[in-house]
Phi, psi and omega in degrees: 000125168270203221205130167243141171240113190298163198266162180289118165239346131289028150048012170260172176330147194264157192253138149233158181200141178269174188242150203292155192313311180282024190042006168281166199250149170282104185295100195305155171242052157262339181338304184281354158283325193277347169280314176313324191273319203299301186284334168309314202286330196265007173276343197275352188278332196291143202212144173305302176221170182298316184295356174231076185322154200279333200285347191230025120355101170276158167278143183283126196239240182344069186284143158261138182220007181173148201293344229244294186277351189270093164214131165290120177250129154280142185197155162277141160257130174239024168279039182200149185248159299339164142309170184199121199291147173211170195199162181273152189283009178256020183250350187323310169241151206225116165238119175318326224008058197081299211299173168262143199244108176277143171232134191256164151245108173266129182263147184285199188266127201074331199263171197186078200248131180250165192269189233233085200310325163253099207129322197298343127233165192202144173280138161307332184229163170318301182293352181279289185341302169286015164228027160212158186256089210278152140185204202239119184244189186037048169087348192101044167275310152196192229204129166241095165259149189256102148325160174252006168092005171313303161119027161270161156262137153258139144284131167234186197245147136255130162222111181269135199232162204130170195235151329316141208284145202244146140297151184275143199244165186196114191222185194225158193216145159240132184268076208228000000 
């Protein structure tokens, strides 16, 4: 009886399996789940745009419909060790439409949190970087970034600085 041995393309051992009286190969019988897993994760690679991994594809919430209305209200919570940057949960994604989208900081009672002066808010990839023009107004209070309208979604960062020290929060914006 001979024998087929898959080629090393992973540098891992090389696989043999023998082949059946009729010259077809005898399959293991996990192959056809392990071809079935194969083809899901590399169907699963394929992304809308490069900057929005499909595993993390926000659904679109937070319309802006006016330089008036579109601003983020930010706040800390320290009823959790670490502290933690929060946002509302219908403002989580936020679409620009043109406009500029302020992310504001409402501080609970004691506290007394600025935004991060270079950062505070920030893109995660490069190309979130190139389309939007961020900076810090009122003292660091609060952050205004202007799109350039790609019509992609980014992850960004909030970070804030002040005591007790907050996790950085990463919520997402489209840029339309």
């Amino acid at each position: 009886m001979s024998t087929f041995c898959a080629p090393n393309w992973l540098q891992e051992p090389t696989r043999c399996w023998p082949l059946s009286e009729h010259g077809g190969q005898e399959q293991p019988a996990g192959l056809p789940a392990i071809a079935i897993f194969v083809s899901l994760a590399i169907f699963g690679c394929t992304s809308l745009s490069p900057s929005m991994p499909p595993s993390k594809k926000p659904q679109l919430g937070y319309e802006c419909t006016s330089a008036e209305q579109c601003r983020v209200q930010v706040s800390v919570d320290c009823s959790v060790t670490p502290c933690q940057i929060t946002i509302p949960d219908d403002q989580q994604i936020a679409v620009a439409n043109g406009f500029n989208v302020v992310w504001e900081i409402v501080s609970a009672t004691g506290q007394s949190y600025l935004f991060k002066h270079d950062g505070g808010i920030f893109f995660k990839t490069s190309e979130g970087q190139h389309a939007f023009d961020c900076h810090p107004e009122d003292n660091d209070a609060r952050y205004k970034c202007h799109g350039n309208q790609n019509r992609n979604a980014y992850e960004y960062g909030i970070e804030l600085v002040g005591s007790p020290p907050a996790t950085i929060l990463d919520p997402w914006i489209v840029n339309r």
